[in-house]
Predicted model as a PDB file, atoms N, CA, C, CB and O in Angstrom, pLDDT in the B-factor column:
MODEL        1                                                                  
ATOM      1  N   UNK A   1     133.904-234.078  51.000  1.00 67.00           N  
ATOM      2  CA  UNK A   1     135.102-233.370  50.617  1.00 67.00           C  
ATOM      3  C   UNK A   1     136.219-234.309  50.158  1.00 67.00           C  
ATOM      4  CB  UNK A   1     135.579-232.530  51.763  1.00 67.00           C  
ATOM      5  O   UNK A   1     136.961-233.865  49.283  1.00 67.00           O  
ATOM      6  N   UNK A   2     136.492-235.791  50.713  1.00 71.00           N  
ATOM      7  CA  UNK A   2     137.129-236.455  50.511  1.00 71.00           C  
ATOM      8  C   UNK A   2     137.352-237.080  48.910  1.00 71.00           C  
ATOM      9  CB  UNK A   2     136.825-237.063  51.407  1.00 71.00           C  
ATOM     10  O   UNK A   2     138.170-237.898  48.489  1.00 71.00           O  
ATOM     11  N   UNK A   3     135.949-236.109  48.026  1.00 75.00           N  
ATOM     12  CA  UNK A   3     136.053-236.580  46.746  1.00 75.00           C  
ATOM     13  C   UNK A   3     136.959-235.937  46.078  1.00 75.00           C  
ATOM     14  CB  UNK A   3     134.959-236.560  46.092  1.00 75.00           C  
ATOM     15  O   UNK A   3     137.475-236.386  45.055  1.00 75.00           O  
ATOM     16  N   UNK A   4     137.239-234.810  46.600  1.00 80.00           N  
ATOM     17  CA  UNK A   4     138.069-233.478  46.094  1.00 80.00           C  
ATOM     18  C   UNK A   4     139.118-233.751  45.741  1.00 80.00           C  
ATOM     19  CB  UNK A   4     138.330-232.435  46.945  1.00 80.00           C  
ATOM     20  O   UNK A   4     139.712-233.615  44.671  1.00 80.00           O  
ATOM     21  N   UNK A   5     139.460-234.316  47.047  1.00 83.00           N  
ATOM     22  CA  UNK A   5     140.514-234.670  46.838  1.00 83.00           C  
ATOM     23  C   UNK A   5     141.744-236.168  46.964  1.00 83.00           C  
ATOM     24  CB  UNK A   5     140.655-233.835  47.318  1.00 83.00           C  
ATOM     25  O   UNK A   5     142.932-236.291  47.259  1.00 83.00           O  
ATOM     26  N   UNK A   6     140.837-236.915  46.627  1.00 87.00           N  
ATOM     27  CA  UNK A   6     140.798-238.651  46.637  1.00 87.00           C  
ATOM     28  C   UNK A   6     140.820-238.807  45.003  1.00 87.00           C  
ATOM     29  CB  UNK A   6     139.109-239.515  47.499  1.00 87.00           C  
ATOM     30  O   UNK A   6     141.411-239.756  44.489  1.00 87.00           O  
ATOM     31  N   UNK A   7     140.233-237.952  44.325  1.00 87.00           N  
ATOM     32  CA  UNK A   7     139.699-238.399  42.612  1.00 87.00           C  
ATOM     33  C   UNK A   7     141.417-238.630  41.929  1.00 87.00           C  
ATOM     34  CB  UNK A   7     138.521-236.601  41.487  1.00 87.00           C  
ATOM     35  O   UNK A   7     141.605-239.356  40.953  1.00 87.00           O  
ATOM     36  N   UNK A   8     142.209-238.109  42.422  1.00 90.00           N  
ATOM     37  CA  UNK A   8     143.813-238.390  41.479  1.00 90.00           C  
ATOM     38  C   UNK A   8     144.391-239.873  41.754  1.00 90.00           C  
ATOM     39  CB  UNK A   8     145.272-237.173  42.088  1.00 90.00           C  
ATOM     40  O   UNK A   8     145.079-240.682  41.131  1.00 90.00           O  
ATOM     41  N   UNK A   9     143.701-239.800  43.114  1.00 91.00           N  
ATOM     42  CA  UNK A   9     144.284-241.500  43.117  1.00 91.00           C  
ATOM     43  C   UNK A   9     143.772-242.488  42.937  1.00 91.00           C  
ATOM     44  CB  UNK A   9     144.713-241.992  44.058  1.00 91.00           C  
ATOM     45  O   UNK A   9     144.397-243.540  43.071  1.00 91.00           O  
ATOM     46  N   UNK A  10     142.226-242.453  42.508  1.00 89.00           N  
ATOM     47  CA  UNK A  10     141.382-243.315  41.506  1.00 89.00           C  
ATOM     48  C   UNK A  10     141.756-242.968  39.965  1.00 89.00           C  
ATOM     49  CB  UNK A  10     139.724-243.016  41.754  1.00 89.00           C  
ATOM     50  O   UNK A  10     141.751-244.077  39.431  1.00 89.00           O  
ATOM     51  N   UNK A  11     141.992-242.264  39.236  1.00 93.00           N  
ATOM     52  CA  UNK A  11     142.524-241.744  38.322  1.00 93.00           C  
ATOM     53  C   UNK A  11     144.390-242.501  38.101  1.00 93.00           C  
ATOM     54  CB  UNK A  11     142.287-240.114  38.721  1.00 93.00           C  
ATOM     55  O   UNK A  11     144.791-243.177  37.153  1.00 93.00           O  
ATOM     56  N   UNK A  12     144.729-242.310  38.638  1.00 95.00           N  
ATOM     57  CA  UNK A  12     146.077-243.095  38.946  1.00 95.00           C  
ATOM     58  C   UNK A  12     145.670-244.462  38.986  1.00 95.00           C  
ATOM     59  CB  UNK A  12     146.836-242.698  40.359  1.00 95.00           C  
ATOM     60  O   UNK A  12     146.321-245.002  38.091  1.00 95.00           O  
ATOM     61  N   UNK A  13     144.846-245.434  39.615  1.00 94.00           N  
ATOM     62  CA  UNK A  13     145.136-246.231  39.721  1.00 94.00           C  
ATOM     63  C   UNK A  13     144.543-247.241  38.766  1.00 94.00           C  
ATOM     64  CB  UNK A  13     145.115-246.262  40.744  1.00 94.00           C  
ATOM     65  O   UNK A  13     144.760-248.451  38.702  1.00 94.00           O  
ATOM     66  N   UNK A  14     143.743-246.472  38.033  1.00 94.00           N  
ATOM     67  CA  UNK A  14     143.268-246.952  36.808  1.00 94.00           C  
ATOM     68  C   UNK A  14     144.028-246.893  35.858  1.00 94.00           C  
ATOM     69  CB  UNK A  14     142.280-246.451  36.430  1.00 94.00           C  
ATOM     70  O   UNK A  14     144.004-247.885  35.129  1.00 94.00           O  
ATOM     71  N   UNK A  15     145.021-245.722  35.456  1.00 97.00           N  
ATOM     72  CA  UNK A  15     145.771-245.454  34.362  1.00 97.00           C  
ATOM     73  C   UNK A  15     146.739-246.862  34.882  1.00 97.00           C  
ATOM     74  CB  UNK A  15     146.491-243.695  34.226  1.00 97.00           C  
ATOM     75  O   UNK A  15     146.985-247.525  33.874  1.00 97.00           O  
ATOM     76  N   UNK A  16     147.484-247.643  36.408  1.00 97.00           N  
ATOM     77  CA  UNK A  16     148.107-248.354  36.136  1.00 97.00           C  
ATOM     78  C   UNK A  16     146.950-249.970  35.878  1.00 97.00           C  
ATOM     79  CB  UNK A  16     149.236-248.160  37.188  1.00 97.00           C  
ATOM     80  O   UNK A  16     147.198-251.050  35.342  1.00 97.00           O  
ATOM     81  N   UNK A  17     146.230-249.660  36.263  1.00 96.00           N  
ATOM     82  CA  UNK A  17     145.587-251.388  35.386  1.00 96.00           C  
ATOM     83  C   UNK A  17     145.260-250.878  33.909  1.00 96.00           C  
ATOM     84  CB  UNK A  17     143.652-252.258  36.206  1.00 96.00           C  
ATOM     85  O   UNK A  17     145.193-251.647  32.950  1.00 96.00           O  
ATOM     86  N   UNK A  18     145.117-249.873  33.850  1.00 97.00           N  
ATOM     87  CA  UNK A  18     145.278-250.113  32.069  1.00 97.00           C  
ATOM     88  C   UNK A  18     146.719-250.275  31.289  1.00 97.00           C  
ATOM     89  CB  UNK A  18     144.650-248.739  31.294  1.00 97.00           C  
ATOM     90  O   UNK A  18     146.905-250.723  30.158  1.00 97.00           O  
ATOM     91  N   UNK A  19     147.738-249.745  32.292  1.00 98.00           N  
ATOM     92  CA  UNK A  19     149.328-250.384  31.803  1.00 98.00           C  
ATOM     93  C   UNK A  19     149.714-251.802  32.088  1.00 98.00           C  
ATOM     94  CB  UNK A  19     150.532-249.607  32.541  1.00 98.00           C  
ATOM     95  O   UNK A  19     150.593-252.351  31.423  1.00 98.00           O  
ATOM     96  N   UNK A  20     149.033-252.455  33.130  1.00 97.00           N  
ATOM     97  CA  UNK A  20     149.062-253.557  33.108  1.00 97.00           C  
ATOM     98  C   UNK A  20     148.799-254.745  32.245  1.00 97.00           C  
ATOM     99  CB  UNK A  20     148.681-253.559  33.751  1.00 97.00           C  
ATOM    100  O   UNK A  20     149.514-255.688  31.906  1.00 97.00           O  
ATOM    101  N   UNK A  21     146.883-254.245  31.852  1.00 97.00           N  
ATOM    102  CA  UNK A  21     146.969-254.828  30.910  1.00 97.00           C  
ATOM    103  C   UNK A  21     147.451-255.008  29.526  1.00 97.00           C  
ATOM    104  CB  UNK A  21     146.387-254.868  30.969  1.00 97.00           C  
ATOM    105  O   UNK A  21     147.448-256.032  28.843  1.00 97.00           O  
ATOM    106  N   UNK A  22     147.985-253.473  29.158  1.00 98.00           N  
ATOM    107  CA  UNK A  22     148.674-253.232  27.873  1.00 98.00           C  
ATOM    108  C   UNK A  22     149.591-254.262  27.577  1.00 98.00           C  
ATOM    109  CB  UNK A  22     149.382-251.971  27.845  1.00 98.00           C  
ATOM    110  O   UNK A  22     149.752-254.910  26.542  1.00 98.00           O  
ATOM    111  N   UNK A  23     150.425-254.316  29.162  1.00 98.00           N  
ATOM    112  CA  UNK A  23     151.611-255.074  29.641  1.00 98.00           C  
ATOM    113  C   UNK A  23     151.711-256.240  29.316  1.00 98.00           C  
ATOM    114  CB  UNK A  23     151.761-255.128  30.850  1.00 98.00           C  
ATOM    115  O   UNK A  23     152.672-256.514  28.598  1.00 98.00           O  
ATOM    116  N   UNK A  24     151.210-256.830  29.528  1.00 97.00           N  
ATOM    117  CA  UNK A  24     150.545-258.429  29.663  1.00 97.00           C  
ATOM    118  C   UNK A  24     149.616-259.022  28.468  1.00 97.00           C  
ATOM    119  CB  UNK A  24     149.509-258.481  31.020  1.00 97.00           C  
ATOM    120  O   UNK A  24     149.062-260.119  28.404  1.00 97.00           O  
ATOM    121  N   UNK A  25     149.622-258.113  27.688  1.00 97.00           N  
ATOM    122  CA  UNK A  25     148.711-258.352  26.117  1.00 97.00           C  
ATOM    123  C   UNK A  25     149.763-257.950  25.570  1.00 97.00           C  
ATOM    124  CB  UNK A  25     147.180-257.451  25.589  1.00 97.00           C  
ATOM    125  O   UNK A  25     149.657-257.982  24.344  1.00 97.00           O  
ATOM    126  N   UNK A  26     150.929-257.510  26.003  1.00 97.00           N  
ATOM    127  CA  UNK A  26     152.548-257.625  24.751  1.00 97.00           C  
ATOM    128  C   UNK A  26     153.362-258.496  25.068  1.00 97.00           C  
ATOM    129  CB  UNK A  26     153.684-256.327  24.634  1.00 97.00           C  
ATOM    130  O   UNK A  26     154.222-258.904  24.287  1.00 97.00           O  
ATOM    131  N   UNK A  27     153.159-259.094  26.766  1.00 97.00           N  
ATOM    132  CA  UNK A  27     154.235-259.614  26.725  1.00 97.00           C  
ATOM    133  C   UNK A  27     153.262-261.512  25.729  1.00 97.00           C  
ATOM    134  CB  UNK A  27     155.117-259.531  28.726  1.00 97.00           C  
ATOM    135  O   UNK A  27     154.018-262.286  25.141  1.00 97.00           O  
ATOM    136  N   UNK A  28     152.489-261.666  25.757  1.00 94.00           N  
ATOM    137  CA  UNK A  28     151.500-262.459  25.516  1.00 94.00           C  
ATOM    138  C   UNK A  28     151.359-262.902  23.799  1.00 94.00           C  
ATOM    139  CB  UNK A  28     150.285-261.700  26.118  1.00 94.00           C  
ATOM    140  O   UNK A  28     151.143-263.955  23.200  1.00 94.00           O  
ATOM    141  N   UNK A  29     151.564-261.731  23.476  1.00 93.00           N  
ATOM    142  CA  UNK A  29     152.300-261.224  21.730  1.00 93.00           C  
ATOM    143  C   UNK A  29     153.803-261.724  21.666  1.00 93.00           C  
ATOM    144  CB  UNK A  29     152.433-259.162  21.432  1.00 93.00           C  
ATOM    145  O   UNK A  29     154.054-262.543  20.781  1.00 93.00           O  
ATOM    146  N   UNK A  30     154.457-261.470  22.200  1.00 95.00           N  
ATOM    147  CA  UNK A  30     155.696-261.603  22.464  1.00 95.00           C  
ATOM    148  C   UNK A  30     156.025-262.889  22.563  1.00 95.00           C  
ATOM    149  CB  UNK A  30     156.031-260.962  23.463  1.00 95.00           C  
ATOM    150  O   UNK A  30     156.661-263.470  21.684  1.00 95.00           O  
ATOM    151  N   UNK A  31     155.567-263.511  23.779  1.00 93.00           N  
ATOM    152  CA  UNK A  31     155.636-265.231  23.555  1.00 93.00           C  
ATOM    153  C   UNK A  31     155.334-265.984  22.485  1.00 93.00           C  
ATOM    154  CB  UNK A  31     154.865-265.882  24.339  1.00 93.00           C  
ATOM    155  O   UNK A  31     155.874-267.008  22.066  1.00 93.00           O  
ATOM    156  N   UNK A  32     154.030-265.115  21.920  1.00 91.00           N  
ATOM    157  CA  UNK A  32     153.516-265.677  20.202  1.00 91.00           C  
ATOM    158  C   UNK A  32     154.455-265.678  19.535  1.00 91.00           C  
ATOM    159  CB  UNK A  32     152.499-264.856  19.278  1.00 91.00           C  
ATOM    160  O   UNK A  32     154.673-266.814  19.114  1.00 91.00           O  
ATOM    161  N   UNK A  33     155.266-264.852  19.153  1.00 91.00           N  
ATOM    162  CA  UNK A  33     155.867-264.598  18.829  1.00 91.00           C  
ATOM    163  C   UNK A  33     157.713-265.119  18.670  1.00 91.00           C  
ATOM    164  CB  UNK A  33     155.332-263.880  19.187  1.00 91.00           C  
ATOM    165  O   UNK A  33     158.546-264.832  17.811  1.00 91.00           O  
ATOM    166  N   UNK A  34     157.802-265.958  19.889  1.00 93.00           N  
ATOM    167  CA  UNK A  34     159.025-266.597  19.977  1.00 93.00           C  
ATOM    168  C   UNK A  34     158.904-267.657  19.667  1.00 93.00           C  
ATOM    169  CB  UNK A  34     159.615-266.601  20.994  1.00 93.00           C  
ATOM    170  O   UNK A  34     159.956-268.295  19.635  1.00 93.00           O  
ATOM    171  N   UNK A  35     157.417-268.521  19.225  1.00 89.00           N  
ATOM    172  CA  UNK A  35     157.790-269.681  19.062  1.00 89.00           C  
ATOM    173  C   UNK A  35     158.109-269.825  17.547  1.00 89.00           C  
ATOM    174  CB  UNK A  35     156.819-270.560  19.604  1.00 89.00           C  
ATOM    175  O   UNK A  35     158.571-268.926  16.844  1.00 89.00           O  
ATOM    176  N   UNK A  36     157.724-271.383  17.051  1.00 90.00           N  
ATOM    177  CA  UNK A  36     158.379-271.853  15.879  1.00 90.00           C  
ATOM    178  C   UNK A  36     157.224-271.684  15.078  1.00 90.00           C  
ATOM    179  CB  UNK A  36     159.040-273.306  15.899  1.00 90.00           C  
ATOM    180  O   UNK A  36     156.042-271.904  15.344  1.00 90.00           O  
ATOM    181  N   UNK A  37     157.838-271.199  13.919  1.00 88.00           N  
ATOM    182  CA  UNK A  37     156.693-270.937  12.777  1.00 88.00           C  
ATOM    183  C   UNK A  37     155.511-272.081  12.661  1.00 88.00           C  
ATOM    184  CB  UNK A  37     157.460-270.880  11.247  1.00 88.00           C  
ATOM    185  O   UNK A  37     154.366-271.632  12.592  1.00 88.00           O  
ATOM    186  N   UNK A  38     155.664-273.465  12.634  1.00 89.00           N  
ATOM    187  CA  UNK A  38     154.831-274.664  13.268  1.00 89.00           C  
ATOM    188  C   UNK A  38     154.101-275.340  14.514  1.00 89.00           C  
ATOM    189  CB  UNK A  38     155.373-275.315  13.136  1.00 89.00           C  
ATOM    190  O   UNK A  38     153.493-276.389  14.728  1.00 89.00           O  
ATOM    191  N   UNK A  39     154.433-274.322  15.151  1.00 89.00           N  
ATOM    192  CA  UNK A  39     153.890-274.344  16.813  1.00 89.00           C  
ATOM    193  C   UNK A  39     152.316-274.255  16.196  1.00 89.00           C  
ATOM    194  CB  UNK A  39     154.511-272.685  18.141  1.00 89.00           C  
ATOM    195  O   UNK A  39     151.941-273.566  15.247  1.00 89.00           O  
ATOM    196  N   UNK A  40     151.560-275.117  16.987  1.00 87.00           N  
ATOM    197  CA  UNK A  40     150.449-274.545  17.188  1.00 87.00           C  
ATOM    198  C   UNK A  40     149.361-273.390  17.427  1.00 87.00           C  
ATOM    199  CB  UNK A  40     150.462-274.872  17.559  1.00 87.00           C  
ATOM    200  O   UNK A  40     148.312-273.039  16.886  1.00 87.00           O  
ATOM    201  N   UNK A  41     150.339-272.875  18.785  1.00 85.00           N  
ATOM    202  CA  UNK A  41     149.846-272.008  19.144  1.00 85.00           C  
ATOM    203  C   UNK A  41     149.896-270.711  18.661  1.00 85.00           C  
ATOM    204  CB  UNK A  41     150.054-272.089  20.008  1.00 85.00           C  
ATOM    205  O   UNK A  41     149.178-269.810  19.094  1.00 85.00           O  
ATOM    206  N   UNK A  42     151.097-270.521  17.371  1.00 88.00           N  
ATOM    207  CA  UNK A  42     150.773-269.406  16.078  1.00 88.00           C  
ATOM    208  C   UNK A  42     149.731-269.273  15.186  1.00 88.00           C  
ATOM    209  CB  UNK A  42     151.630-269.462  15.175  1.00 88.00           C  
ATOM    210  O   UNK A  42     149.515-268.379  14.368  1.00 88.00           O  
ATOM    211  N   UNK A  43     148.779-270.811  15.585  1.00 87.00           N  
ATOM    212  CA  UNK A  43     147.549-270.585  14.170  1.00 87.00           C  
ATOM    213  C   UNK A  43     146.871-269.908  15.081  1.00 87.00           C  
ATOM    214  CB  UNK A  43     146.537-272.034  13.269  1.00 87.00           C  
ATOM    215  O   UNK A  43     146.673-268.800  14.584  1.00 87.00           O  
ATOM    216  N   UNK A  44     146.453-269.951  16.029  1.00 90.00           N  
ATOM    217  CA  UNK A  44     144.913-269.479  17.160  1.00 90.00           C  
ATOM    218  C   UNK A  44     145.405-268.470  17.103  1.00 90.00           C  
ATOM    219  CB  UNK A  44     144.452-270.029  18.874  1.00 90.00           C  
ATOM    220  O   UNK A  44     146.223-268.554  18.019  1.00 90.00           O  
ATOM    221  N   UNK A  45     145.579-267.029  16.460  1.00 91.00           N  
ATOM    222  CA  UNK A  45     145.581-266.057  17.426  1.00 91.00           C  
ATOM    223  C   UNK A  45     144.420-265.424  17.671  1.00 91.00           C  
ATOM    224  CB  UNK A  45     146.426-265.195  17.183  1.00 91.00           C  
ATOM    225  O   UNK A  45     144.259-264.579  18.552  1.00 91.00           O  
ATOM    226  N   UNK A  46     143.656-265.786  16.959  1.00 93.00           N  
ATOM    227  CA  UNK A  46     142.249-265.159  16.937  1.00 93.00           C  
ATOM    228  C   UNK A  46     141.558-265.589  18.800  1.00 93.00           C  
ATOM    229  CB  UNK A  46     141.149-266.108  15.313  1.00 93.00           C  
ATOM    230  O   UNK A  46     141.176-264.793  19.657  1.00 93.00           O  
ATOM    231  N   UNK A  47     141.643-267.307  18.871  1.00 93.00           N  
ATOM    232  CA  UNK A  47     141.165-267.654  19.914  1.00 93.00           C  
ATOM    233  C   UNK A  47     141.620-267.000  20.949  1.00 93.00           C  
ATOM    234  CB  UNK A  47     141.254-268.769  20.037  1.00 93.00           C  
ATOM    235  O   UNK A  47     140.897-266.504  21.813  1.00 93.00           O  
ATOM    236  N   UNK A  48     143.201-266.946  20.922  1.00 93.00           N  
ATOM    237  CA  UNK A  48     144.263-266.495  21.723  1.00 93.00           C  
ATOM    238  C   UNK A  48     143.637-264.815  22.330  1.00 93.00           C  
ATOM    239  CB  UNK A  48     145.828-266.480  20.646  1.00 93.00           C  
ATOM    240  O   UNK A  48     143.232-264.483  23.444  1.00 93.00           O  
ATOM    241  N   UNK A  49     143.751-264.226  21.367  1.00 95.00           N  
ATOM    242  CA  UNK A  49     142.787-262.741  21.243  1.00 95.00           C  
ATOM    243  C   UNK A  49     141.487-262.896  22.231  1.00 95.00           C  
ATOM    244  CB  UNK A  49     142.100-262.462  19.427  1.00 95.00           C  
ATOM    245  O   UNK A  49     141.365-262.164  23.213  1.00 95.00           O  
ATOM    246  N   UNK A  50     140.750-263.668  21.974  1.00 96.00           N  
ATOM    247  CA  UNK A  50     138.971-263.550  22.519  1.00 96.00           C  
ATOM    248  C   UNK A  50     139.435-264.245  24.128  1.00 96.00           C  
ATOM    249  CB  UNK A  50     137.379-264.922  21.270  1.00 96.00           C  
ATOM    250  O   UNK A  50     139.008-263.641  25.112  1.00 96.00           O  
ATOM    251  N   UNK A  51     140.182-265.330  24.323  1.00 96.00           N  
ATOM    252  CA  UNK A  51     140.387-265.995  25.840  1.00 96.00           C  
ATOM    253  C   UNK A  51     141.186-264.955  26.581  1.00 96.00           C  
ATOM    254  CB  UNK A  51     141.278-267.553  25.867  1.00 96.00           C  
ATOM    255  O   UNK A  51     141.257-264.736  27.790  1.00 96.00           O  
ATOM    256  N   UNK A  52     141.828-264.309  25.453  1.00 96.00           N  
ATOM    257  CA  UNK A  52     142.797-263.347  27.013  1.00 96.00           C  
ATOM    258  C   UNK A  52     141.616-262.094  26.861  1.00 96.00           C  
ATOM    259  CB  UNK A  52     145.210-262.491  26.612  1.00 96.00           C  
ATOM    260  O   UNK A  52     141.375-261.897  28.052  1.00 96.00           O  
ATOM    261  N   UNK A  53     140.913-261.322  26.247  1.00 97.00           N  
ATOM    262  CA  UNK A  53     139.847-260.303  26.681  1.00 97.00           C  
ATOM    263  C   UNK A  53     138.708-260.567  27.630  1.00 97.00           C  
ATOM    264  CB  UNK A  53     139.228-259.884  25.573  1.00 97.00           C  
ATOM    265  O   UNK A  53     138.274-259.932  28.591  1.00 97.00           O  
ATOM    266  N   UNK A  54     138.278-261.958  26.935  1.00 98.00           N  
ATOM    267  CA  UNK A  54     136.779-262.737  28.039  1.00 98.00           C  
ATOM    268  C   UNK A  54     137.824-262.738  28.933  1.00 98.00           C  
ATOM    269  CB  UNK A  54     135.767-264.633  27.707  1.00 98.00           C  
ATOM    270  O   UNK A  54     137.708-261.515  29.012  1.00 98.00           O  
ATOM    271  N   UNK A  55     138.726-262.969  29.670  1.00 97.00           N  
ATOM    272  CA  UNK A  55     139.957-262.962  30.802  1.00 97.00           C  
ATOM    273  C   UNK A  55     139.844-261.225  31.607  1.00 97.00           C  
ATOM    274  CB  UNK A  55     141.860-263.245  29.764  1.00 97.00           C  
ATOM    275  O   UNK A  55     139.726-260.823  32.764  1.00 97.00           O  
ATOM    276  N   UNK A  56     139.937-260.693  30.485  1.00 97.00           N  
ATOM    277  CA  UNK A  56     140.022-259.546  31.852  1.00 97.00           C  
ATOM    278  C   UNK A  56     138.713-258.643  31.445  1.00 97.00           C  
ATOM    279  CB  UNK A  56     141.771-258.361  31.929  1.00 97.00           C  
ATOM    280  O   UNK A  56     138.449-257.612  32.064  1.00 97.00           O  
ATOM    281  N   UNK A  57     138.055-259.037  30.541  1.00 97.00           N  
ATOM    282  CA  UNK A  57     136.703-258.259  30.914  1.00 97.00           C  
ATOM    283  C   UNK A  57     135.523-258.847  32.031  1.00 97.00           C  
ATOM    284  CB  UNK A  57     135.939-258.124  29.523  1.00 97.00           C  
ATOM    285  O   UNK A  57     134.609-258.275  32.624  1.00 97.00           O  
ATOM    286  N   UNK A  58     136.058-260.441  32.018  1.00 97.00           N  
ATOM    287  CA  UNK A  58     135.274-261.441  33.176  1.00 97.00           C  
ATOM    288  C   UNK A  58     135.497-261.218  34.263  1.00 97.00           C  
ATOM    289  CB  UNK A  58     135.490-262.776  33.219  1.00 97.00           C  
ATOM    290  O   UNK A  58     134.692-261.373  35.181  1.00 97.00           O  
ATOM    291  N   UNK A  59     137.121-260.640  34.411  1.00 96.00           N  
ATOM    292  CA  UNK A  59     137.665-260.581  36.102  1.00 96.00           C  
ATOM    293  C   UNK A  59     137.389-258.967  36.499  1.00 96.00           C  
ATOM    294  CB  UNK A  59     139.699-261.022  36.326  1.00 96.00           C  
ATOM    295  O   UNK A  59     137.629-258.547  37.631  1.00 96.00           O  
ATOM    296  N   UNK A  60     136.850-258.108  35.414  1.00 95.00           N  
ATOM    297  CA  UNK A  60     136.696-257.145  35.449  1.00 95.00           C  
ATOM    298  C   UNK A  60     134.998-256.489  36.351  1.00 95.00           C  
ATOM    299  CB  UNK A  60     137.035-256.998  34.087  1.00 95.00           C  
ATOM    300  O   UNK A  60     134.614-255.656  37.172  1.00 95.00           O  
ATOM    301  N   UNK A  61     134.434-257.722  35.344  1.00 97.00           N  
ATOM    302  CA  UNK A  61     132.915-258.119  35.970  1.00 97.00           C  
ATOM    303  C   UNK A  61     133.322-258.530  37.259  1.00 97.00           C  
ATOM    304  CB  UNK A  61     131.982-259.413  35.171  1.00 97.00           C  
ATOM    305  O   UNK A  61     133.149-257.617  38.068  1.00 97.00           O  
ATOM    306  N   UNK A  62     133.916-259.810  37.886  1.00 96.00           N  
ATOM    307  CA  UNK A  62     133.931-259.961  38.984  1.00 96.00           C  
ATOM    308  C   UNK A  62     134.193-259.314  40.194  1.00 96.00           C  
ATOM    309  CB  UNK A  62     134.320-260.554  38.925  1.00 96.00           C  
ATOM    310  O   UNK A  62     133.921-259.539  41.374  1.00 96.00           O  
ATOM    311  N   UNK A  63     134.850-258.368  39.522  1.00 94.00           N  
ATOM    312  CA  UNK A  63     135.319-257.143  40.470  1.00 94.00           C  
ATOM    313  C   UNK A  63     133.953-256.422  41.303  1.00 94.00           C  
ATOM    314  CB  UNK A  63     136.127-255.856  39.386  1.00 94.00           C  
ATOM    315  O   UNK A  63     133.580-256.309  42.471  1.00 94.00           O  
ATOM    316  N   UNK A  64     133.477-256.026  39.960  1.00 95.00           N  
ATOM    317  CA  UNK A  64     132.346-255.092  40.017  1.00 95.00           C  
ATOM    318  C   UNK A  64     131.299-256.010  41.281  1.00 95.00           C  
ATOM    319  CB  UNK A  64     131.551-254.864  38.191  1.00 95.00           C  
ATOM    320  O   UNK A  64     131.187-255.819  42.492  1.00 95.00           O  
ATOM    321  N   UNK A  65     130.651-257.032  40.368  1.00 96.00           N  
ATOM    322  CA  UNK A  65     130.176-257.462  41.272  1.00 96.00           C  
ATOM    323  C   UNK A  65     130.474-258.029  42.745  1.00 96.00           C  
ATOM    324  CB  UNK A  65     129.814-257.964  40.758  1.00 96.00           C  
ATOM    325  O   UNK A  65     129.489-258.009  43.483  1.00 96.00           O  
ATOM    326  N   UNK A  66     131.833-258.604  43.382  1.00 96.00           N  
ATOM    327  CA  UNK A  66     132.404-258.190  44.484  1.00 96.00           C  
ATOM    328  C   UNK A  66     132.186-256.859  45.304  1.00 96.00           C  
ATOM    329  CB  UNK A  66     133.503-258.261  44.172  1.00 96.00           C  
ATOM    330  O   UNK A  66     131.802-256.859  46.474  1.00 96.00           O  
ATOM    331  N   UNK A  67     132.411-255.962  44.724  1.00 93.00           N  
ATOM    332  CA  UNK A  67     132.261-254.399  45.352  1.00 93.00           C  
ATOM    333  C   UNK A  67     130.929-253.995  45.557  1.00 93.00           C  
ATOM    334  CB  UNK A  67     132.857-253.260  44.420  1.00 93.00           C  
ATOM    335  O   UNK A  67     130.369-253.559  46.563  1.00 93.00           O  
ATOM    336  N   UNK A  68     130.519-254.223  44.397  1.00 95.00           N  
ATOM    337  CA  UNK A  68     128.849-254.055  44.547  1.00 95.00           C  
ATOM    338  C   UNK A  68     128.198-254.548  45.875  1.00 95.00           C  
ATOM    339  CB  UNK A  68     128.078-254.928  43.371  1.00 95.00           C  
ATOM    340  O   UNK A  68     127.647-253.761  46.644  1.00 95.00           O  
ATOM    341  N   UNK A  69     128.289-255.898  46.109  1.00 92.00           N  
ATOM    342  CA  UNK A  69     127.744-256.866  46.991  1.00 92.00           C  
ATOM    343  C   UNK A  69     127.970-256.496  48.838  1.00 92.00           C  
ATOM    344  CB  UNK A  69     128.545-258.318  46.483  1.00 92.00           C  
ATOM    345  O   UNK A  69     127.482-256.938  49.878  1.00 92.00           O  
ATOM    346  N   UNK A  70     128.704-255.741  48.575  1.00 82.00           N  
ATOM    347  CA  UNK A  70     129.499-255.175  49.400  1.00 82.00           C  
ATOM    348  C   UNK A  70     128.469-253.940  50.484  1.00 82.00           C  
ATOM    349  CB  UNK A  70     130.743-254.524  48.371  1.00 82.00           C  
ATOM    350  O   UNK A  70     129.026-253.273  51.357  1.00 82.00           O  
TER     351      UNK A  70                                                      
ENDMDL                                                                          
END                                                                             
């Protein structure tokens, strides 16, 4: 029975790690964004892009498998 009524706050607490990460992939843009047109770190955004996703699709895996193991 506890699924009945437990499912809003798995539901909730997913909608906030998906604002999180929204969060944190603008503010991440944002820093790109303040530096100097010659900064380095304005040519990578591509890399920039693939290290912050392998980032939370890896810690995402780790999760899983944590819980799993469990």
């Amino acid at each position: 029975q506890y699924v009945i009524f437990l499912w809003p706050l798995a539901l909730l607490a997913f909608c906030m790690i998906v604002v999180g990460i929204v969060q944190a992939h603008a503010v991440m843009g944002a820093i790109r964004k303040s530096l100097s047109r010659n900064h380095p770190a304005r040519r990578y955004v591509v890399a920039q892009e693939a290290a912050f996703w392998t980032v939370i699709f890896g810690g995402g895996y780790g999760v899983y498998l944590l819980l799993s193991a469990v």
